[in-house]
ROFISE-713812 format. One record per residue (C-alpha): y, z, x. Coordinates in Angstrom, 1 decimal, padded with zeros to 4 digits. Example, Ala and Ser with C-alpha at 12.3 -4.5 7.8 and 13.67 -1.06 7.14 Angstrom:
2
{node {-004.5,007.8,012.3}},
{node {-001.1,007.1,013.7}},
% end
This chain:
433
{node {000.0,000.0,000.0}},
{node {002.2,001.1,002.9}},
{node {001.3,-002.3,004.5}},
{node {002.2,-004.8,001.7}},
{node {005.7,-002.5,001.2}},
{node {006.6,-002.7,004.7}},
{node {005.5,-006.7,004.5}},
{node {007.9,-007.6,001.9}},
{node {010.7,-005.5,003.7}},
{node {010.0,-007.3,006.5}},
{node {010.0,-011.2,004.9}},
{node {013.0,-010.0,003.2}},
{node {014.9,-009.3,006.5}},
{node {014.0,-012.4,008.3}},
{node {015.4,-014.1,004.7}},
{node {018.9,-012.6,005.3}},
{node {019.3,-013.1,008.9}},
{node {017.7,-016.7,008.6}},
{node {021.1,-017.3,006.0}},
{node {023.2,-015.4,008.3}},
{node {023.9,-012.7,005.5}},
{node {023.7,-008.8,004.9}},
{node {021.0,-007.6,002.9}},
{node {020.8,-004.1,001.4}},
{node {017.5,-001.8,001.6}},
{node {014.7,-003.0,-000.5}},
{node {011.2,-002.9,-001.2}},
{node {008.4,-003.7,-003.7}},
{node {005.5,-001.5,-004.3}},
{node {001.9,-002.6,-006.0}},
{node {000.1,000.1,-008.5}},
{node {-002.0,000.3,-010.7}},
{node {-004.8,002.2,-012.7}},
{node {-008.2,001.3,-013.2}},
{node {-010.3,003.5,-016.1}},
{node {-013.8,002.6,-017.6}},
{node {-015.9,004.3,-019.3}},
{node {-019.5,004.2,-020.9}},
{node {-019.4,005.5,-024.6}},
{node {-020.9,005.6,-028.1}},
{node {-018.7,005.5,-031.1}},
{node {-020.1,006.1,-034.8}},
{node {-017.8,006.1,-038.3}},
{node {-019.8,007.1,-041.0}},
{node {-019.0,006.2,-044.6}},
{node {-017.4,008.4,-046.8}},
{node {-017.5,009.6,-050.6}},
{node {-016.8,006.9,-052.4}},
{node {-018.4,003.1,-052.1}},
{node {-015.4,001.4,-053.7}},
{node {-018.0,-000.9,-054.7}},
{node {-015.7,-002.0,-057.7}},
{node {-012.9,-003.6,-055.1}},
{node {-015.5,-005.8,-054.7}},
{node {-017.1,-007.1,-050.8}},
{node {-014.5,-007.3,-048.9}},
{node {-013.1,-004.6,-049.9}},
{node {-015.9,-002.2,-049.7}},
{node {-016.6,-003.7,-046.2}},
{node {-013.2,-003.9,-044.8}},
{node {-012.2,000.1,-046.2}},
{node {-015.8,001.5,-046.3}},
{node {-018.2,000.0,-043.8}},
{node {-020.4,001.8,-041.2}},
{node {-020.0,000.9,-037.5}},
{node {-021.7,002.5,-034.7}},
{node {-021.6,001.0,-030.5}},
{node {-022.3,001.8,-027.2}},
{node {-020.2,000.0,-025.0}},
{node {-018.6,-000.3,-021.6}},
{node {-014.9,000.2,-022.8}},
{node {-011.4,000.7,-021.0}},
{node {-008.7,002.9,-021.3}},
{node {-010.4,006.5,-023.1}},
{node {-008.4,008.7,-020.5}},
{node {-005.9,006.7,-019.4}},
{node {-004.5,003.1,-019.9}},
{node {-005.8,000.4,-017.4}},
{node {-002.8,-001.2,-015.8}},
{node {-001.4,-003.3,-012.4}},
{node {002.4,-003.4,-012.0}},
{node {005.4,-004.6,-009.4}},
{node {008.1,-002.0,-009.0}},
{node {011.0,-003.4,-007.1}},
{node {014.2,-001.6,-005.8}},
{node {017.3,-002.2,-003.7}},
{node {019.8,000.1,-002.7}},
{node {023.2,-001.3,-002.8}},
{node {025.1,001.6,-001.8}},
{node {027.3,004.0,-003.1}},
{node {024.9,005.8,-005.5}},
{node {024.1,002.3,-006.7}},
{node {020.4,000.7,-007.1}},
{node {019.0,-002.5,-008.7}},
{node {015.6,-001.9,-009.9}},
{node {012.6,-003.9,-011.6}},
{node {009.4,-003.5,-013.1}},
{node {006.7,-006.1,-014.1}},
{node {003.7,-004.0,-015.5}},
{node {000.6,-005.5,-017.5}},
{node {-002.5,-004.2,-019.0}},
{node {-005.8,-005.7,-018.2}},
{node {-009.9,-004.6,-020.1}},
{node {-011.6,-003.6,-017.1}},
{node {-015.0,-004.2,-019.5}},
{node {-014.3,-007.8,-019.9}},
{node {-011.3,-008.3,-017.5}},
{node {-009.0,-009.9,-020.2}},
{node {-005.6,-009.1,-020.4}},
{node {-004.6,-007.0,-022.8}},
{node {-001.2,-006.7,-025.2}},
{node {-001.8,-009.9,-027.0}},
{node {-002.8,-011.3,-024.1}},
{node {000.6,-010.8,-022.1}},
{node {001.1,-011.1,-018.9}},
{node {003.3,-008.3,-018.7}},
{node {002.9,-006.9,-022.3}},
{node {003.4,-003.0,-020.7}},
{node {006.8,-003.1,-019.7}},
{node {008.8,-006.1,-018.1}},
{node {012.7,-005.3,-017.4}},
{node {015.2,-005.3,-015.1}},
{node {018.0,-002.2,-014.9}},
{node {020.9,-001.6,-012.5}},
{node {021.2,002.6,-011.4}},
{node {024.3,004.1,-011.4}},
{node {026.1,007.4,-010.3}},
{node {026.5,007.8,-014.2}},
{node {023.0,006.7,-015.5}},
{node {020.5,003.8,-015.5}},
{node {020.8,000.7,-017.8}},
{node {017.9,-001.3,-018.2}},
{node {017.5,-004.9,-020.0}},
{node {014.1,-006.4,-021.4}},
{node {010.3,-005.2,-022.7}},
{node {010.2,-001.5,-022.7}},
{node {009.2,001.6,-023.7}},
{node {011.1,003.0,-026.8}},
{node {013.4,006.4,-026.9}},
{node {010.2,008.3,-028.9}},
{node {007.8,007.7,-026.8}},
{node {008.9,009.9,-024.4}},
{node {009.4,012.7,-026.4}},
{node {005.3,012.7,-026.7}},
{node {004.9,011.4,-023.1}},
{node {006.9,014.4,-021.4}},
{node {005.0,017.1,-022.7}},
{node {000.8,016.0,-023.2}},
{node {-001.3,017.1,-020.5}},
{node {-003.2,013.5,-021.3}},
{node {-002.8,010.3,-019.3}},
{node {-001.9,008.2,-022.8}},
{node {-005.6,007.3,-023.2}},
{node {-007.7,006.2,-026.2}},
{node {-008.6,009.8,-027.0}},
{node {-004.9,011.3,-026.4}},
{node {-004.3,012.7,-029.7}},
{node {-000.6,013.2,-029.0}},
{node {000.0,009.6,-027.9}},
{node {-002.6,007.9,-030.0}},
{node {-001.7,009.9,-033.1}},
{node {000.9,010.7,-035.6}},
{node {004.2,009.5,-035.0}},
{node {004.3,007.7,-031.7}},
{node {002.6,005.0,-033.3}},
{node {002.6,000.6,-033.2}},
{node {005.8,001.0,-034.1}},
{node {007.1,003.2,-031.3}},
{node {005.3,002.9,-028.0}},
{node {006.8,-000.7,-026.8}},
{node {010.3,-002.5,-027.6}},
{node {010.9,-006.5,-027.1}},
{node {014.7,-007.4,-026.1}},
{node {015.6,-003.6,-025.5}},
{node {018.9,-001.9,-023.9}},
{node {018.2,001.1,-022.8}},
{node {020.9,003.7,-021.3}},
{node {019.0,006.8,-019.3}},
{node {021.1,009.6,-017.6}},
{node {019.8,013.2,-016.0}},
{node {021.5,016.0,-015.2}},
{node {020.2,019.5,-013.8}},
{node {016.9,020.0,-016.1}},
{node {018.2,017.7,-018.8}},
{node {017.5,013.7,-019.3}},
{node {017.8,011.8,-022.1}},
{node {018.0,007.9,-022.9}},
{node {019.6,005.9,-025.8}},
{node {018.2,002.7,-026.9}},
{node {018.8,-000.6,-029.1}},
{node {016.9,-003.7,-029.6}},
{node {018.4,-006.7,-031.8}},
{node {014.1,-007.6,-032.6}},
{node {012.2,-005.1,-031.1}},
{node {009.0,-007.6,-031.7}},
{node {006.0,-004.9,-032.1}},
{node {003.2,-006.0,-030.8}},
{node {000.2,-005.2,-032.9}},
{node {-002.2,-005.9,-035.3}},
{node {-000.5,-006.1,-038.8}},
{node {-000.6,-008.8,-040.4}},
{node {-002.9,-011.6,-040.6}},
{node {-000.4,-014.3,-040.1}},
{node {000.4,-013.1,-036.4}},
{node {-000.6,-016.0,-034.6}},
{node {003.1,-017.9,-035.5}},
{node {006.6,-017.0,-034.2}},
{node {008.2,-014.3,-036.0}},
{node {010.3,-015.5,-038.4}},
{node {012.4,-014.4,-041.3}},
{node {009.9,-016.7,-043.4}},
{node {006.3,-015.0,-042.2}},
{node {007.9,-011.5,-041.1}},
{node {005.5,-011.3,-038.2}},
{node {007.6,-009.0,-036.4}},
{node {004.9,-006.8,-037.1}},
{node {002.7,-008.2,-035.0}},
{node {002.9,-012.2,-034.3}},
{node {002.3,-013.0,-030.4}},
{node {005.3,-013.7,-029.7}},
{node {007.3,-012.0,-032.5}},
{node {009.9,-010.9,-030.7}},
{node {010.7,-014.2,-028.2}},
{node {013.2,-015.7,-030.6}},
{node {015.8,-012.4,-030.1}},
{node {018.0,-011.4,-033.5}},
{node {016.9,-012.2,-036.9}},
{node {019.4,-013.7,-039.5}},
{node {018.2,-010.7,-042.0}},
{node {018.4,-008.3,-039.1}},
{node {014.2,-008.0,-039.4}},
{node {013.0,-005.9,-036.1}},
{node {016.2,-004.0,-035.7}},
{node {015.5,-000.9,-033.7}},
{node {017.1,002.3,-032.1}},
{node {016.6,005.3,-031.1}},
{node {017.1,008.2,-028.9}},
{node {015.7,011.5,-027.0}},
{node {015.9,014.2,-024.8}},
{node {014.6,016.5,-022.7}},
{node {015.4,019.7,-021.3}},
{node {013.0,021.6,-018.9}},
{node {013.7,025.1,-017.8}},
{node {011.0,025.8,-014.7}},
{node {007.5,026.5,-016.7}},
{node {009.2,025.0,-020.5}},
{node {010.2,021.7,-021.1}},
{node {011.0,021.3,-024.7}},
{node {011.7,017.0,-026.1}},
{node {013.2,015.5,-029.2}},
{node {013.1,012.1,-030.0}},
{node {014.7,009.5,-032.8}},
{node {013.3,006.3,-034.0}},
{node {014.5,003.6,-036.8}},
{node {013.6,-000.3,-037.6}},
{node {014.6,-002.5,-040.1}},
{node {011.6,-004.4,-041.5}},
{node {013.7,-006.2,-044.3}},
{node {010.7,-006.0,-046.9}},
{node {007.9,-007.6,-044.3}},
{node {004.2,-007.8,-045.8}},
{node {001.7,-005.9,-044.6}},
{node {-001.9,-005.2,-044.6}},
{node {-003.1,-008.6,-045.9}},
{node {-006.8,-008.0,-046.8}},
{node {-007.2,-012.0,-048.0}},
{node {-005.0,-014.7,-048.3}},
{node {-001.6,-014.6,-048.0}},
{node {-000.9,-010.9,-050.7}},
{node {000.1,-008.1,-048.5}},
{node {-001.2,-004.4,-049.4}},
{node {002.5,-003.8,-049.7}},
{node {005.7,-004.4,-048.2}},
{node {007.4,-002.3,-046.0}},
{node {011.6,-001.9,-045.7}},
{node {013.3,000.6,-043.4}},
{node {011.0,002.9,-041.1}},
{node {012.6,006.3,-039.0}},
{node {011.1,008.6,-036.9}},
{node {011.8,012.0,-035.5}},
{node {009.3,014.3,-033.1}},
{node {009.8,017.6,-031.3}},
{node {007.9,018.5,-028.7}},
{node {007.3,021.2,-026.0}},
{node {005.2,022.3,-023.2}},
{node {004.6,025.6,-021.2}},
{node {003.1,025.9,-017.7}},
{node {001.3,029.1,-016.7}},
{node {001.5,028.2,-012.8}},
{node {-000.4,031.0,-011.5}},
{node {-003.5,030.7,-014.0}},
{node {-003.9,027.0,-014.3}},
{node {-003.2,026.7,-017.7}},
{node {-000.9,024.5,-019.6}},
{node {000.1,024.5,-023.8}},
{node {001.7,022.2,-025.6}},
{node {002.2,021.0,-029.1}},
{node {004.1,019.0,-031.1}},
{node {005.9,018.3,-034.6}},
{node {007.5,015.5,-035.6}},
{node {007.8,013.6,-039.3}},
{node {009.0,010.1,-040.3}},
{node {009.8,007.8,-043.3}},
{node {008.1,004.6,-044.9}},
{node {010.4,002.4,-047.6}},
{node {007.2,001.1,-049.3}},
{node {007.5,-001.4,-052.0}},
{node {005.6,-004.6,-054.1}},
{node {002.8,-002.3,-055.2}},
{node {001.6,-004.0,-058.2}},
{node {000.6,-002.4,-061.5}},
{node {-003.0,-000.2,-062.1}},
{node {-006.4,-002.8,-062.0}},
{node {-009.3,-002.8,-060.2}},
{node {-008.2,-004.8,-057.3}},
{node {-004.9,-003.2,-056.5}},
{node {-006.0,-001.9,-053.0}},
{node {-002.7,-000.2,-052.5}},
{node {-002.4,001.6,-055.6}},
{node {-006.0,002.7,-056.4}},
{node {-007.7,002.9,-053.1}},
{node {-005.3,004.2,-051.0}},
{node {-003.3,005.9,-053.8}},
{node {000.3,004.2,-052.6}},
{node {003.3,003.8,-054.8}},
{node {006.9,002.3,-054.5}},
{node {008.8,004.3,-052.9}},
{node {009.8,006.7,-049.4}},
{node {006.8,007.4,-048.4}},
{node {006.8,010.2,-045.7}},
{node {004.2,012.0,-043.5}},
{node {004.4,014.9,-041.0}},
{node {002.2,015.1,-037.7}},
{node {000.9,018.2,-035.8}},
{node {-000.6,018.5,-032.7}},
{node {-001.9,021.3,-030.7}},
{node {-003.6,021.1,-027.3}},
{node {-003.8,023.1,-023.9}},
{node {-005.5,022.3,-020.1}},
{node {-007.0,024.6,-017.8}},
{node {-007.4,023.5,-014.1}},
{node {-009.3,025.4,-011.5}},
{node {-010.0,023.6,-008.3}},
{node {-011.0,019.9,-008.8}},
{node {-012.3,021.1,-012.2}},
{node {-010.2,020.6,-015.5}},
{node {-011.1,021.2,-019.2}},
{node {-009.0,019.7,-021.9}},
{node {-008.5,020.2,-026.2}},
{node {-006.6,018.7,-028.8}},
{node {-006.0,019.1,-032.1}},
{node {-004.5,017.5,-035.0}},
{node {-003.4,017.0,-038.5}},
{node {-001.2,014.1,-040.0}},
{node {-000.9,014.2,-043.7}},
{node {001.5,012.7,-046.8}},
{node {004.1,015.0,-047.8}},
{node {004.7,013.6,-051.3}},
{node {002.1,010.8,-052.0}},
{node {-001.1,012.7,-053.3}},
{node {-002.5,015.7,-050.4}},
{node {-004.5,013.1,-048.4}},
{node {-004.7,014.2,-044.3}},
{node {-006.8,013.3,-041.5}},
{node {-007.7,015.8,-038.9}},
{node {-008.5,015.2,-035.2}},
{node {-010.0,016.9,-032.5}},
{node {-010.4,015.6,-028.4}},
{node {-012.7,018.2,-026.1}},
{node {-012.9,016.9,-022.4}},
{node {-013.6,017.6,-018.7}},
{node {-012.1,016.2,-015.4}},
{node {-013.7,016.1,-012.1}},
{node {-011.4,014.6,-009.2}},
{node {-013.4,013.7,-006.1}},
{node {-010.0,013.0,-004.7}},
{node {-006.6,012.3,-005.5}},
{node {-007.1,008.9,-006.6}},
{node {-010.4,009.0,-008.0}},
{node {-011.6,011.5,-011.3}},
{node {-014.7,011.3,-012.9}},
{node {-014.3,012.4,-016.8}},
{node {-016.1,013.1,-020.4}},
{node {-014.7,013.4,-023.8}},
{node {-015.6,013.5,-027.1}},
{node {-013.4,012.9,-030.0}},
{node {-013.4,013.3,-033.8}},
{node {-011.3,012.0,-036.5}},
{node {-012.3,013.7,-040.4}},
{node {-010.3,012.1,-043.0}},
{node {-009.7,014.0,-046.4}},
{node {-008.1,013.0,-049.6}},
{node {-007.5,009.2,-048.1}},
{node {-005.0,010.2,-045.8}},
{node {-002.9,008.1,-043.4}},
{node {-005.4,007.6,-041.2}},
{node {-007.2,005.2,-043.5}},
{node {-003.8,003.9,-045.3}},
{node {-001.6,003.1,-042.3}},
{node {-004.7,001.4,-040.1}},
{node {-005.3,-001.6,-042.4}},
{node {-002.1,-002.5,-041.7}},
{node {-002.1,-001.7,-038.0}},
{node {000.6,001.3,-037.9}},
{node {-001.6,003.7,-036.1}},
{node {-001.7,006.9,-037.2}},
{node {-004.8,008.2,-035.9}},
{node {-007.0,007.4,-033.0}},
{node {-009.1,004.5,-033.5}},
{node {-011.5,004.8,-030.5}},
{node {-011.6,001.0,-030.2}},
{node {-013.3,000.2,-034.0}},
{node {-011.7,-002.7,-036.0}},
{node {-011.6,-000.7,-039.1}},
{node {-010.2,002.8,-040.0}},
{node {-012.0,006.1,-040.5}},
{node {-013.3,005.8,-044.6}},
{node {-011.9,007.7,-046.8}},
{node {-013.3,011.2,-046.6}},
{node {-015.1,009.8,-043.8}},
{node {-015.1,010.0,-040.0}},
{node {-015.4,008.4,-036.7}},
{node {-016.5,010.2,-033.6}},
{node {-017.0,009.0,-029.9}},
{node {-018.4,010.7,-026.9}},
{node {-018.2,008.9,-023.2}},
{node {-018.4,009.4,-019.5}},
{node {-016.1,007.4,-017.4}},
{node {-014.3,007.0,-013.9}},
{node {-010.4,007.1,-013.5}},
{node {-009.2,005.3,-010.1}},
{node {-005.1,004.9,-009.2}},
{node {-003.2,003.4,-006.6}},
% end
C-alpha cells in the first residue's frame, strides 16, 4: 500500500517538473474490504395463506425460501475504493473518492451494477469546513453509522433496519457541507434528484423520469439531475457530539416523491403511491474502556404520504393484505445492542422493533447474536445468526415489496410473511486493506 502511495507521488513529481510547474503535496491510496461468508437462510410461512389474492400473490407475500449459500457482505460490506488528496496550503485540501462494491461470491459488481455505486465525489477542505459535490452518503446515515458497534453488514440491525433505510443510505447529485469543531461535527446536505438506488419498482430498467417515477430505483434514476416536478428532491442534516466514552447523534431526512408508484406486484398498478417521505433518528453510544464493553441504542421515527389505495376487494394487496390506507403513514424504530471485546475475542447483540404508529399495531422484531475472532488486524474470522419475527403485518412485510427496507433481508427476494420469520446463521472471514 505504502508502495503504490509513494509510486503515484513519485509519477506526480516528475509530471510537474517535466511542465516546469509547482505542484502541491499529493497522494492516492487503494483500500478496500473483502467479506464472505458461508450461510443458511430459512423464512418460514406465516398464519395466513392469502390463498384468496390469488398465485402470485400468495407466492410473492407468503412463500417459503430456504438456501445455503456462499454470500457477501453479512459483517461488513465488500468494497475497493481510490482516496485522493492534495494539500494546497493554507488549511486548504482537494480531496476525492471513487469507492464501488463488488459480490465476492460471484465477483459482480454490486449497486445496480455501478462502477462506483458506493460513493463517487469530489470536495475541496477548508479552514471553515469541507464541501463535497457528487454520489454520496446522505446526512442520516451517519447518525446510525457513528454510534453501532457493526461494520454496516447484512446482519447490522441498526444500519440494515428501521429508518436508515433505501431511501437514506446513498444520494445521486449531492452537496454536502461537513464542519468539526472540538467533539462536535455535523454536515448539511441537498440533492436536486437524489436517484435511490434500489429495488422499487418494476419499471427500473429506464431513465427516471417524471413519466415512470423511477427515482425509486431505475439504473440510472438519478443521471438526468433536477426533475420538472421536483421528484427525488432531498435534504437533510446531522450531528454529532462525543464527550470521551459518550457520543450522542441526531439526524434529519426528507424527499419529494411527487406521488411515484410503488410496489408493482403485476403489470403496470402500483401497491400505492408514495408523496413526501421525512426522517429523524437519535442515537448514542457509551464506551466502558477499561471493561471492553460498549452500549448503544437508537430511536428514530419518520413519515410516509401514502395514497391511490383503491377501495375493499379481494385483490387490493395494499388495503387488505397489508392493511394500508390513504394517508401519513408513520413508524417508529428501536434498537438496542452492546459488544464485549476481550483479547482478539469479541461477542456481539442486537435487538430491534419497528412498528406502525397509527396504521393497525403491526411490528417486526429482530434480533443479531455474533462472535469475532481477529487473527490479525486485517484479517477476522466471524459467526452470526439473525432473526427477523413479524407480527400483526408490520413494516417489515409492507415496506419490502416495494424495496424501502425496513428490516434485514439477509439476502431473500421476498419479505419476512406476515406473522412469519426469516432466520440465517453463517460463518465467514473479514479481510481489509
Amino acid at each position: 500500500m505504502q508502495k503504490r502511495v509513494l509510486s503515484s507521488a513519485i509519477a506526480l513529481a516528475l509530471t510537474a517538473l517535466a511542465s516546469g510547474t509547482a505542484l502541491a503535496q499529493s497522494s492516492v491510496t487503494i483500500y478496500g474490504n473483502i467479506d464472505v461468508s458461508v450461510d443458511r437462510v430459512k423464512k418460514e410461512a406465516g398464519k395466513n395463506d392469502f390463498s384468496a389474492l390469488g398465485v402470485q400473490a400468495n407466492t410473492a407475500i407468503n412463500g417459503r425460501q430456504s438456501l445455503t449459500r456462499v454470500g457477501p457482505d453479512m459483517s461488513s460490506q465488500s468494497a475497493l475504493g481510490f482516496r485522493g488528496v492534495e494539500d494546497l496550503g493554507g488549511g486548504y485540501k482537494g480531496n476525492f473518492v471513487l469507492e464501488g462494491q463488488m459480490g465476492i461470491d460471484n465477483g459482480t459488481l454490486l449497486r445496480d451494477g455501478r462502477l462506483f455505486g458506493r460513493q463517487a465525489y469530489a470536495g475541496l477542505t477548508t479552514p471553515f469546513g469541507e464541501i463535497r459535490l457528487g454520489r454520496q452518503y446522505a446526512p442520516i446515515f451517519f447518525s446510525s453509522a457513528v454510534i453501532t458497534t457493526e461494520r454496516f453488514g447484512g446482519t447490522d440491525q441498526f444500519v440494515e433496519s428501521g429508518l436508515t433505510n433505501a431511501l437514506n443510505i446513498r444520494w445521486d447529485n449531492a452537496i454536502t457541507y461537513s464542519a468539526q469543531a472540538g467533539g462536535f461535527r455535523g454536515q448539511l446536505g441537498f440533492s436536486p434528484n437524489a436517484g435511490v438506488a434500489d429495488l422499487v419498482n418494476a419499471q427500473r430498467g429506464g431513465n427516471g423520469s417524471d413519466a415512470n417515477g423511477s427515482i425509486l430505483g431505475g439504473n440510472n434514476s438519478g443521471a438526468s439531475g433536477e426533475k420538472t416536478s421536483g421528484r427525488g428532491r432531498s435534504w437533510g442534516a446531522f450531528g454529532a457530539y462525543n464527550m470521551d466514552a459518550l457520543t450522542v447523534s441526531l439526524g434529519y431526512g426528507a424527499t419529494a416523491f411527487k406521488d411515484v408508484g410503488v410496489g408493482l406486484l403485476t403489470g403496470t398498478t402500483p401497491l400505492f403511491r408514495l408523496g413526501d417521505y421525512d426522517v429523524w433518528n437519535l442515537g448514542a453510544k457509551y464506551v466502558f474502556k477499561e471493561l471492553g464493553l460498549t452500549l448503544n441504542g437508537s430511536f428514530g421515527r419518520a413519515s410516509y404520504d401514502v395514497s391511490g389505495i383503491g377501495a375493499p376487494g379481494p385483490a387490493n394487496v395494499a388495503r387488505n393484505v397489508l392493511g394500508l390506507d390513504n394517508g401519513d403513514l408513520k413508524v417508529s424504530s428501536l434498537v438496542l445492542g452492546g459488544r464485549y471485546e476481550i483479547g482478539a475475542v469479541a461477542f456481539l447483540a442486537q435487538w430491534s422493533e419497528t412498528k406502525f404508529r397509527n396504521e393497525g399495531r403491526g411490528k417486526d422484531h429482530g434480533i443479531t447474536l455474533g462472535a469475532e475472532y481477529s487473527l490479525s488486524k486485517r484479517t477476522t474470522l466471524y459467526t452470526r445468526w439473525a432473526q427477523i419475527k413479524d407480527k400483526g403485518t408490520g413494516p417489515g412485510v409492507v415496506f419490502a415489496l416495494t424495496g424501502i427496507r425496513e428490516v434485514p433481508s439477509f439476502g431473500l427476494s421476498v419479505p419476512p410473511a406476515p406473522d412469519g420469520k426469516v432466520s440465517m446463521f453463517g460463518l465467514g472471514v473479514r479481510h481489509n486493506f
